[in-house]
Each structure stands twice: as structure tokens, then as C-alpha cells.
C-alpha positions as a Markdown table, in Angstrom:
| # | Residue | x | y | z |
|---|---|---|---|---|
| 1 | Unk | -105.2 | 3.9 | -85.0 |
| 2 | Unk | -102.0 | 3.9 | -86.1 |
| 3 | Unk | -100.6 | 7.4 | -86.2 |
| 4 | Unk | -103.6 | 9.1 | -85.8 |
| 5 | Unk | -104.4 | 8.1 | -89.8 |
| 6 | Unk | -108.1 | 7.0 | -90.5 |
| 7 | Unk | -108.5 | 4.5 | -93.7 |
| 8 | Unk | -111.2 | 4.6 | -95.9 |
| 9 | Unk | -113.2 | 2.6 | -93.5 |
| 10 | Unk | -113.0 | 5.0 | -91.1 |
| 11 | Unk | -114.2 | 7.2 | -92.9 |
| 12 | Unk | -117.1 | 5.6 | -94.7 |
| 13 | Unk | -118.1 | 5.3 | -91.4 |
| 14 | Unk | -117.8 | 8.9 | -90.3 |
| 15 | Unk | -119.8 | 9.9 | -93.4 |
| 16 | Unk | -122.7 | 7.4 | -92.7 |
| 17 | Unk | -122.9 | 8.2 | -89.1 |
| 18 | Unk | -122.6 | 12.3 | -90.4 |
| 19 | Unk | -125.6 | 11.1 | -92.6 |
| 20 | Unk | -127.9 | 9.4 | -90.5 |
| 21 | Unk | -126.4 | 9.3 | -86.8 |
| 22 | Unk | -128.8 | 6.7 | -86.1 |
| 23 | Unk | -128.3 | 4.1 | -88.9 |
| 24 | Unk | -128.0 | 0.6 | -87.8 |
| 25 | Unk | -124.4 | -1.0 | -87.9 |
| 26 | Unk | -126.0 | -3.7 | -89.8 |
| 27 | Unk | -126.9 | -1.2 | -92.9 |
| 28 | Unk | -123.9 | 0.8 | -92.5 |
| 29 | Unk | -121.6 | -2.3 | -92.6 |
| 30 | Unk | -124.0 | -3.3 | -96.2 |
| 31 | Unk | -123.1 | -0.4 | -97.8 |
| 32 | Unk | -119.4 | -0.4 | -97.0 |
| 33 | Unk | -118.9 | -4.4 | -97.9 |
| 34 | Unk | -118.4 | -5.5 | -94.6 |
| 35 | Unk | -119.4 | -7.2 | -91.6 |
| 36 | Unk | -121.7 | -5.2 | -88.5 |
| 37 | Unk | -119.2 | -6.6 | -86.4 |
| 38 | Unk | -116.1 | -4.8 | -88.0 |
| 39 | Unk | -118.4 | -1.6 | -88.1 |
| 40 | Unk | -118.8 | -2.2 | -84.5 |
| 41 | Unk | -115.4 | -2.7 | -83.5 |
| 42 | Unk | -114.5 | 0.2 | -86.0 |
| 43 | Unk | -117.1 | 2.4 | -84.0 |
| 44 | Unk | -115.8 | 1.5 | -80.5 |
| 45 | Unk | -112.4 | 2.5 | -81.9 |
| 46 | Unk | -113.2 | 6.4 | -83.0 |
| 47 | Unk | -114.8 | 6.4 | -79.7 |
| 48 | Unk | -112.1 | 5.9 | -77.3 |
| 49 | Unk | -108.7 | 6.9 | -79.5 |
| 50 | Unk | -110.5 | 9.6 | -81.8 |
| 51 | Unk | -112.6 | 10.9 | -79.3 |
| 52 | Unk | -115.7 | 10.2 | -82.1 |
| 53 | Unk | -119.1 | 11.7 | -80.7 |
| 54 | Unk | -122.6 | 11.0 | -82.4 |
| 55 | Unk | -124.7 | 13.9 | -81.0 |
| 56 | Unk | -128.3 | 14.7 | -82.0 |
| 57 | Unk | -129.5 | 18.4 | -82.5 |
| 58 | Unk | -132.5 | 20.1 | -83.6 |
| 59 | Unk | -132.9 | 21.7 | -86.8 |
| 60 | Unk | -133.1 | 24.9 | -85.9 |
| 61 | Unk | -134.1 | 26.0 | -89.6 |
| 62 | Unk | -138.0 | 24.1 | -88.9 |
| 63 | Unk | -137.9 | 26.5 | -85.5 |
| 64 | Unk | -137.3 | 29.6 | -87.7 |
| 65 | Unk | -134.2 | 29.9 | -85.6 |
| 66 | Unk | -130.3 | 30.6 | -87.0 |
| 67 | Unk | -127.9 | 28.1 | -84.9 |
| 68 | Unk | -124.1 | 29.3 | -84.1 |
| 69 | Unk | -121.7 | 26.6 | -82.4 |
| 70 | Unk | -118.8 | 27.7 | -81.0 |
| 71 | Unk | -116.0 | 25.0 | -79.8 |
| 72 | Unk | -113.5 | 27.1 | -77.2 |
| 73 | Unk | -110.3 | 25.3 | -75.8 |
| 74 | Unk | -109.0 | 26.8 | -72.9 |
| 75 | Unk | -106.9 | 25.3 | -70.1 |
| 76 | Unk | -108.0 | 25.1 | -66.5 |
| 77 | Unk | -106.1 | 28.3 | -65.6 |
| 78 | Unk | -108.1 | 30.4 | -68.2 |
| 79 | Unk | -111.8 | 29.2 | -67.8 |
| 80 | Unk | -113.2 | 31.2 | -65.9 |
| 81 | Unk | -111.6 | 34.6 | -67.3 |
| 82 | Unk | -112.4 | 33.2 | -71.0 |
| 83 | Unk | -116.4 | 32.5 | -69.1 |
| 84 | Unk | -116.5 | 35.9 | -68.1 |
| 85 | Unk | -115.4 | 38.0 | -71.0 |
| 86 | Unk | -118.3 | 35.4 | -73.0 |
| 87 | Unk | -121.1 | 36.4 | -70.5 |
């Protein structure tokens, strides 16, 4: 990726993967005009430089259950003080 940019590529496949995180290259790569190769290659991409993750989840919503995600950064040092104060 060349200064961190994505194209419209990229994206299209972001949103189709955001979409249905198990759609098939092949009907991914229909809808954006090109080949499942490039969608492929595309994909491997966002995975290693981007640091692109597909992960599946429940719907809370059918469990009668509110979700809350919480992403936390913290360096080594801090850890286990920022794991404490969370417990």
C-alpha cells in the first residue's frame, strides 16, 4: 500500500467482506469488475500491511443480549495496571 492510502478497490472489498465476511472471492471480485485472483491478492494485502481481520460474532440482539466492544492500546509497561483497574 503505498502510503498507507487504500483505492477504491480496497475498499469495495472492505465493504463486501463488512457485508458478508464469508462471501466468496469469486462473487466479490463479480461485483467489483474484476478478477478472484486480484480480490485475492488484494485480500492477502490488507492482511499483512493493514493488519485486515475478518472475525465472526454472534448477534447478540437474537440472544436478547446488549454487546459493548472495547479496543484498549496499552504498552507492555502499563498492562497489567490498565488489567487491574478493568477487573
Amino acid at each position: 500500500m503505498t502510503g498507507g492510502m487504500l483505492d477504491d478497490l480496497d475498499r469495495g472489498l472492505i465493504h463486501a467482506l463488512h457485508l458478508d465476511g464469508r462471501a466468496p472471492f469469486s462473487r466479490i471480485a463479480a461485483v467489483l469488475g474484476v478478477s478472484a485472483q486480484t480480490i485475492a491478492r488484494r485480500y492477502a494485502r490488507l492482511r499483512t500491511e493493514a493488519s485486515l481481520r475478518v472475525v465472526g460474532l454472534a448477534d447478540p440482539h437474537r440472544a436478547g443480549r446488549t454487546q459493548w466492544l472495547v479496543r484498549l492500546t496499552a504498552t507492555a509497561r502499563s498492562a497489567q495496571d490498565l488489567a487491574r483497574a478493568l477487573v
